[in-house]
VEXKEDREN-376822 format. One record per residue: residue number from 1; x, y, z of N, C-alpha, C, O in turn. Coordinates in nm, 2 decimals, padded with zeros to 4 digits. Layout:
BEGIN
   nr      nu      nv      nw     cau     cav     caw      cu      cv      cw      ou      ov      ow
  NUM       X       Y       Z       X       Y       Z       X       Y       Z       X       Y       Z
...
***
This chain:
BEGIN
   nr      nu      nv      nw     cau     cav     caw      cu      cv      cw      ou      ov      ow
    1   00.62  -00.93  -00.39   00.73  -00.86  -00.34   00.72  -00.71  -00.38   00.69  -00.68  -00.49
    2   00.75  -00.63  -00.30   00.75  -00.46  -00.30   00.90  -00.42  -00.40   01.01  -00.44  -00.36
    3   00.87  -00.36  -00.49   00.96  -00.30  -00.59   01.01  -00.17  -00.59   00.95  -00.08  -00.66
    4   01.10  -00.16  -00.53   01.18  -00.02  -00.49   01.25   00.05  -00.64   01.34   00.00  -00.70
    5   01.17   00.16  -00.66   01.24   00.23  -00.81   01.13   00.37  -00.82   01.02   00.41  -00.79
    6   01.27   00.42  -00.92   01.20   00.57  -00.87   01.15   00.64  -00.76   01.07   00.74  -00.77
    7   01.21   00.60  -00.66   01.23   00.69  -00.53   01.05   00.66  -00.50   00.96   00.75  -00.50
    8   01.03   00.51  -00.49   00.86   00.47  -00.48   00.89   00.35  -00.41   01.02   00.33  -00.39
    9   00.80   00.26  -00.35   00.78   00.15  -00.28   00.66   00.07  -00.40   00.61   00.16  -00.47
   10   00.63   00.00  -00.41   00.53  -00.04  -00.56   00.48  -00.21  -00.50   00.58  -00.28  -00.48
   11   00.37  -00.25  -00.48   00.31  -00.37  -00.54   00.18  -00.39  -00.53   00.10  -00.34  -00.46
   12   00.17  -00.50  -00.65   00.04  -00.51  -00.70   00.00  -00.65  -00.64   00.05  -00.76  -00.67
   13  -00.14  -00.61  -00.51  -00.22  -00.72  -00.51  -00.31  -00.82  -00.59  -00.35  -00.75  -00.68
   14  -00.35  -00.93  -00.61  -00.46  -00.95  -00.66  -00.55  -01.06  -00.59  -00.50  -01.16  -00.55
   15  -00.68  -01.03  -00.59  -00.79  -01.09  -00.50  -00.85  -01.20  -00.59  -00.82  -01.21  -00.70
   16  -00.96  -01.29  -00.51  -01.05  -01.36  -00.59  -01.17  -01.27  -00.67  -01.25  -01.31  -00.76
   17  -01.18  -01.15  -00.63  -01.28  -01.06  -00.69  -01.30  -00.92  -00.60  -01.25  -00.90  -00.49
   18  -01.39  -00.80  -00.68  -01.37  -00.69  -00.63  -01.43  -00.65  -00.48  -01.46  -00.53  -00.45
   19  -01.46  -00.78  -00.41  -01.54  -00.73  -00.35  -01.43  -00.79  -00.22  -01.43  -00.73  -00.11
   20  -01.34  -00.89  -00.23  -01.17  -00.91  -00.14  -01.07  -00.78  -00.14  -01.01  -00.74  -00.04
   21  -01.07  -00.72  -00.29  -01.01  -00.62  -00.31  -01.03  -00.52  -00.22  -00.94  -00.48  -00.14
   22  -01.20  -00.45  -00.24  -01.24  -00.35  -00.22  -01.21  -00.35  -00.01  -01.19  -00.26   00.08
   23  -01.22  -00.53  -00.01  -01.20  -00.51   00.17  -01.04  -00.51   00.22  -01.00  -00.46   00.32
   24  -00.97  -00.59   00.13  -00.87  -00.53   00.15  -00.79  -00.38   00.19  -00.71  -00.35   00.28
   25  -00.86  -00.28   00.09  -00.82  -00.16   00.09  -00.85  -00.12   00.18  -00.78  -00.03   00.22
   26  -01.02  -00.16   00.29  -01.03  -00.09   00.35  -00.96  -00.13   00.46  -00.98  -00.06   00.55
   27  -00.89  -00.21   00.48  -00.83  -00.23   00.62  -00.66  -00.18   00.60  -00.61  -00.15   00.71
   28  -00.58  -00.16   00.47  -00.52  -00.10   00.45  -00.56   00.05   00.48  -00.48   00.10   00.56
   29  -00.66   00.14   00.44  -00.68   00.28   00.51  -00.73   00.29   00.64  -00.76   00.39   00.69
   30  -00.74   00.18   00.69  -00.76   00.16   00.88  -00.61   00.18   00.90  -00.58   00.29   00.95
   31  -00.49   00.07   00.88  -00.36   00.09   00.92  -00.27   00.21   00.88  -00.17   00.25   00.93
   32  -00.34   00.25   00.78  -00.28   00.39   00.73  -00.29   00.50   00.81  -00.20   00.55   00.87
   33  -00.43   00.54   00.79  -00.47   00.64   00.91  -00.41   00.62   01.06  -00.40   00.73   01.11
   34  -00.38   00.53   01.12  -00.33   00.48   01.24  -00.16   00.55   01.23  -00.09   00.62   01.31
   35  -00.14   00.49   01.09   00.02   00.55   01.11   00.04   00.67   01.05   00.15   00.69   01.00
   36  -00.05   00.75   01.06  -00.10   00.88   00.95   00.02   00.88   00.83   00.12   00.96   00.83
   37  -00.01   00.79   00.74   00.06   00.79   00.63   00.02   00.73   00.53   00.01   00.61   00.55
   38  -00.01   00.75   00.44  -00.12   00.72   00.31  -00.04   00.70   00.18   00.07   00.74   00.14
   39  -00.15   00.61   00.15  -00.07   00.54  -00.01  -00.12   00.60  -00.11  -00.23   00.65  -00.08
   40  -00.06   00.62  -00.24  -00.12   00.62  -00.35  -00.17   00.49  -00.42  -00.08   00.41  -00.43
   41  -00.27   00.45  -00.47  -00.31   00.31  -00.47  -00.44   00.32  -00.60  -00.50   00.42  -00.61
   42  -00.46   00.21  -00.67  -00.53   00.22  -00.76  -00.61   00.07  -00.78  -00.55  -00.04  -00.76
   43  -00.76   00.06  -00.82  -00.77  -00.04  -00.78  -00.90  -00.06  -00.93  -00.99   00.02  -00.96
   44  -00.87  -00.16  -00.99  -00.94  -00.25  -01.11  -00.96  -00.39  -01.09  -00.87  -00.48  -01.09
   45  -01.09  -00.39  -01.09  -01.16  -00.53  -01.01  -01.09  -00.60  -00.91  -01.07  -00.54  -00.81
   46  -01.04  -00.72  -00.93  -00.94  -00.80  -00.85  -00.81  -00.76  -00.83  -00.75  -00.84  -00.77
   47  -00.75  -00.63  -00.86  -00.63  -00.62  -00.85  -00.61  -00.45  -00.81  -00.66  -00.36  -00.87
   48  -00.52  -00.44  -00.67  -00.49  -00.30  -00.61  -00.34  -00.31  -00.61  -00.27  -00.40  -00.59
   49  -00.31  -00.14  -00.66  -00.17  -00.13  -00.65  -00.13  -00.04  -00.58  -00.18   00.07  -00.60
   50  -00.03  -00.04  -00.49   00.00   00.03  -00.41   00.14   00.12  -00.45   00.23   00.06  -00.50
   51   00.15   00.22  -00.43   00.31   00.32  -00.41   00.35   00.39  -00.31   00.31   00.50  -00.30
   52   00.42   00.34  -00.22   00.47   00.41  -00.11   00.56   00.49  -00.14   00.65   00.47  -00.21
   53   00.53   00.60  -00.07   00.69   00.72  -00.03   00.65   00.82   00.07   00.53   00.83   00.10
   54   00.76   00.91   00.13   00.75   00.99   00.19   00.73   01.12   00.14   00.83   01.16   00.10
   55   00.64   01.21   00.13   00.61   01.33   00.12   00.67   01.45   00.11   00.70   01.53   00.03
   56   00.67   01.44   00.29   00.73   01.48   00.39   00.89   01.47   00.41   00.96   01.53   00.49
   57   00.93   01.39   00.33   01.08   01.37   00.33   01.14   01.44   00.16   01.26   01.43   00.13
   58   01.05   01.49   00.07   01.07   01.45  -00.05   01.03   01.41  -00.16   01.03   01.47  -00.27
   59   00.97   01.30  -00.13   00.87   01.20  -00.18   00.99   01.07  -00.22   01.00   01.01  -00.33
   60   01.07   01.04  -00.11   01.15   00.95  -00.15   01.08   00.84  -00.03   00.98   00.87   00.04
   61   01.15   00.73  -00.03   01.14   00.59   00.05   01.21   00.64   00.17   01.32   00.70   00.17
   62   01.13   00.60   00.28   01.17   00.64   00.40   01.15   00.47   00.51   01.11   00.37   00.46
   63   01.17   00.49   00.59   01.15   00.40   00.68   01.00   00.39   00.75   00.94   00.28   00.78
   64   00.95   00.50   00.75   00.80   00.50   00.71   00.73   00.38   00.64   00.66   00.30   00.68
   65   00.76   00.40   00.52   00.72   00.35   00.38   00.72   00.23   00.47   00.63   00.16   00.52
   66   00.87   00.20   00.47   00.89   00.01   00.46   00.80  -00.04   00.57   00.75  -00.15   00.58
   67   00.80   00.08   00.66   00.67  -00.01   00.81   00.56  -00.01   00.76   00.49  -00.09   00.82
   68   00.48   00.05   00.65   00.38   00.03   00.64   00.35  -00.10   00.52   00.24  -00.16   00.49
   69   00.48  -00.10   00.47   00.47  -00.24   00.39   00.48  -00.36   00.43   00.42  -00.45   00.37
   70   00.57  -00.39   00.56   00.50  -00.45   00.66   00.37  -00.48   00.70   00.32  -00.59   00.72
   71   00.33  -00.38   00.71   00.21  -00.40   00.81   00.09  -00.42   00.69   00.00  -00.49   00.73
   72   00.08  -00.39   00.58   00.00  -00.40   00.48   00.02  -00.58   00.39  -00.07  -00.62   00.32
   73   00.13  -00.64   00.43   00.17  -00.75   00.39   00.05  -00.84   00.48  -00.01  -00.94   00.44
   74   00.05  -00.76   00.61   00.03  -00.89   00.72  -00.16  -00.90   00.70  -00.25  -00.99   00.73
   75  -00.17  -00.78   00.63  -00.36  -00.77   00.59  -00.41  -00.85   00.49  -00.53  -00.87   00.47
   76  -00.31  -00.92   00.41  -00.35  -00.99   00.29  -00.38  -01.12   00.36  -00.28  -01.18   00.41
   77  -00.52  -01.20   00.38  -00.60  -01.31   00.40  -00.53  -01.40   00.31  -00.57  -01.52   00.30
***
């Protein structure tokens, strides 16, 4: 579940290993780039964490954010 605090969007995946991770992310920066809107995101072996916000707004949670949390929900195998 995505955890809204601190004017962030926040969650932490975890894979069978770094190599589900690593393809994960990349199809997250395929749908990113598409919606030209990029995560801050950090990744240690099996496990990527994502922070959504708006920039461009602030850097608060925008409706932005929440579509791409959507759409990044639906990439997890």
């Amino acid at each position: 579940m995505w955890q809204e605090q601190n004017d962030t969007l926040t969650k932490t995946f975890k894979f069978k290993n770094f190599t589900e991770a690593f393809g994960f992310m990349t199809k997250v920066a395929i749908e990113a780039e598409k919606a030209n809107h990029h995560p801050n995101w950090s990744n240690v072996y099996n496990q990527v964490t994502i922070t959504l916000s708006t920039h461009d707004a602030g850097n608060i949670v925008t409706e932005k954010d929440r579509q791409l949390a959507k759409i990044i929900d639906t990439l997890v195998s």
